[in-house]
C-alpha positions as CSV (number, residue, x, y, z in Angstrom):
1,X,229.5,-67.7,193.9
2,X,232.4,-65.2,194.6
3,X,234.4,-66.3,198.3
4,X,236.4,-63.8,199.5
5,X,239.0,-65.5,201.1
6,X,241.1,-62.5,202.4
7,X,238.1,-62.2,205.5
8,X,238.9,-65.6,206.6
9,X,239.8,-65.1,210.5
10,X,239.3,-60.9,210.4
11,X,236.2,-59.6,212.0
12,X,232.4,-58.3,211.5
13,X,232.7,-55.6,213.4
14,X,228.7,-54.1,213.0
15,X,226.1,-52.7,210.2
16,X,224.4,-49.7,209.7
17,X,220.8,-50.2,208.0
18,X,219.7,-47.2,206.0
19,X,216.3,-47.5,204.3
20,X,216.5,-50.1,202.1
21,X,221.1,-49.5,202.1
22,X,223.2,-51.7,204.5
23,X,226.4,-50.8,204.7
24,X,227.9,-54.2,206.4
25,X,231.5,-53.1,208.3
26,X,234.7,-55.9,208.1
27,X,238.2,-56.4,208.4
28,X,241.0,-58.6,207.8
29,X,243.3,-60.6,210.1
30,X,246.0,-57.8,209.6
31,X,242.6,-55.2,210.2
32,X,242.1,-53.6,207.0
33,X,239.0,-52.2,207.2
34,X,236.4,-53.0,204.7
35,X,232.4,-51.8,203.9
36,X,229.9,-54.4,202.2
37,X,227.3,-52.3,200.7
38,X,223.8,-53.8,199.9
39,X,221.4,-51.6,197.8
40,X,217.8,-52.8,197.3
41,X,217.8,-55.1,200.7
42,X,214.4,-57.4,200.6
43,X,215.4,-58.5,203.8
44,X,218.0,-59.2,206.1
45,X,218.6,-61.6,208.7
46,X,221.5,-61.0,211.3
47,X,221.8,-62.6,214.9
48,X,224.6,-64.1,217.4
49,X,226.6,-60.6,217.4
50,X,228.7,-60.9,220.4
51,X,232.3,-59.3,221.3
52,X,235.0,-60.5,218.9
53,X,232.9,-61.9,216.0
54,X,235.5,-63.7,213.9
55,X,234.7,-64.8,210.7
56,X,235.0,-67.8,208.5
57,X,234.0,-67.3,205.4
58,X,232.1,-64.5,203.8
59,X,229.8,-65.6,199.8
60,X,228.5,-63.3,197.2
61,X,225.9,-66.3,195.7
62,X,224.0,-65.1,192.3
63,X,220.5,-65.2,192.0
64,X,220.4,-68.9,190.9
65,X,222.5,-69.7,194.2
66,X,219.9,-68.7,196.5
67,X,217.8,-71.4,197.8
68,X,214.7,-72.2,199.6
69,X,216.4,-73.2,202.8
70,X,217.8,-69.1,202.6
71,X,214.3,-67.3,202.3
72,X,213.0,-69.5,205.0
73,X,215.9,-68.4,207.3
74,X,215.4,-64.8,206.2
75,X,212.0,-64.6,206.3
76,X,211.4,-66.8,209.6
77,X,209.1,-69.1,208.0
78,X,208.3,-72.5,209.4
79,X,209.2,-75.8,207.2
80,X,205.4,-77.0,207.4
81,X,203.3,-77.2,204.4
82,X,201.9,-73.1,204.6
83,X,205.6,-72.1,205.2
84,X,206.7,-73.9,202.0
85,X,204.4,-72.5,199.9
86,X,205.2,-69.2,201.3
87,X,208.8,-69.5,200.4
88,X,208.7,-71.2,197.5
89,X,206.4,-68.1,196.1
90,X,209.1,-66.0,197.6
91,X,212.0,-67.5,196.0
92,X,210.4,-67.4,193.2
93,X,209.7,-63.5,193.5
94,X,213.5,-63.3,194.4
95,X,214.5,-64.7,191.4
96,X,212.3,-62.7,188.9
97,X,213.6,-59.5,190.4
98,X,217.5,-60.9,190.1
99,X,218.2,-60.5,194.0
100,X,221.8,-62.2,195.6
101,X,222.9,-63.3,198.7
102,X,225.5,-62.1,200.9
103,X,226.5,-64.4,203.5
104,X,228.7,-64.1,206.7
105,X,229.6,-67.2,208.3
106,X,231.2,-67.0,211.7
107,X,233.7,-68.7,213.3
108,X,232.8,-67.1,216.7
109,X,229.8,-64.4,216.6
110,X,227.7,-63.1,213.9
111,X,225.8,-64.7,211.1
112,X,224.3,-62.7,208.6
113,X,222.7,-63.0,205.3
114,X,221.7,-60.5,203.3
115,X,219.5,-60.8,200.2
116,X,219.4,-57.4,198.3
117,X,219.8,-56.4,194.6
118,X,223.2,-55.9,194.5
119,X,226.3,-55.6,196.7
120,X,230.0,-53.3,196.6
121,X,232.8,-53.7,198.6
122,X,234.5,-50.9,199.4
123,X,237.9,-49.6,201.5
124,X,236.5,-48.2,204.4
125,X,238.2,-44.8,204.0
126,X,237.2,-44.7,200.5
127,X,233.3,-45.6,201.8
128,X,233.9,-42.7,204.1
129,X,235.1,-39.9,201.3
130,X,232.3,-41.4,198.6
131,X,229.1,-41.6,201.6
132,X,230.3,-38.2,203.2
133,X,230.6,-36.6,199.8
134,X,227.5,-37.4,199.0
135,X,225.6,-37.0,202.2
136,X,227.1,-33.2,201.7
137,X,225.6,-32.6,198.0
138,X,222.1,-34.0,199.4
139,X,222.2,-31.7,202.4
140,X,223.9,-28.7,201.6
């Protein structure tokens, strides 16, 4: 599991969700602006966004970190017997294909966990020139 720390009272301040891309914006306490990107994304779940959303703590947790407890959050299954079959079928699948867990913890606001194949953090102004460089090659 990889904490990084330097979130710790900064603030989710939204997502964009591109096909199977989300691109996951934060900043610090002293608001230096950050992108998570997730590539591959088997699913996503991401609620209580209000005004503000502080943060906690923010996890990268490897394949063999993610549990059954996180693919029956993400996939909305219920804990009865059909449920836990369901998920346990699907952790299984998410740990044959190598999928990892990010994980934003508020203190006030969002939660959001992510599980996707792999995941970058990025400057946000360095995001900007590498997404908008290549959003100009594809188009033009």
């Amino acid at each position: 599991m990889r904490e990084y720390g330097e979130f710790h009272d900064g603030w989710f301040e939204g997502l964009w969700i591109d096909a199977k891309t989300t691109h996951v914006f934060l900043s610090t306490k002293e608001r230096e602006r950050f992108v998570f990107v997730a590539d591959g994304v088997a699913e996503q779940a991401i609620d209580g966004i209000k005004s503000g959303n502080i943060i906690f703590e923010v996890l990268i947790r490897d394949t063999e970190e993610v549990f059954l407890r996180d693919i029956q959050c993400l996939y909305a299954l219920r804990t009865v017997s059909t449920g836990e079959i369901q998920g346990a079928n699907l952790l299984e699948k998410a740990r044959l294909q190598g999928w990892k867990i990010l994980e934003i913890n508020p203190s006030y606001g969002a939660n959001c966990l992510i599980l996707a194949n792999s995941f970058e953090l990025h400057r946000r102004d360095d995001w900007l020139k590498q997404y908008f460089a290549i959003s100009k090659t594809v188009s033009g």
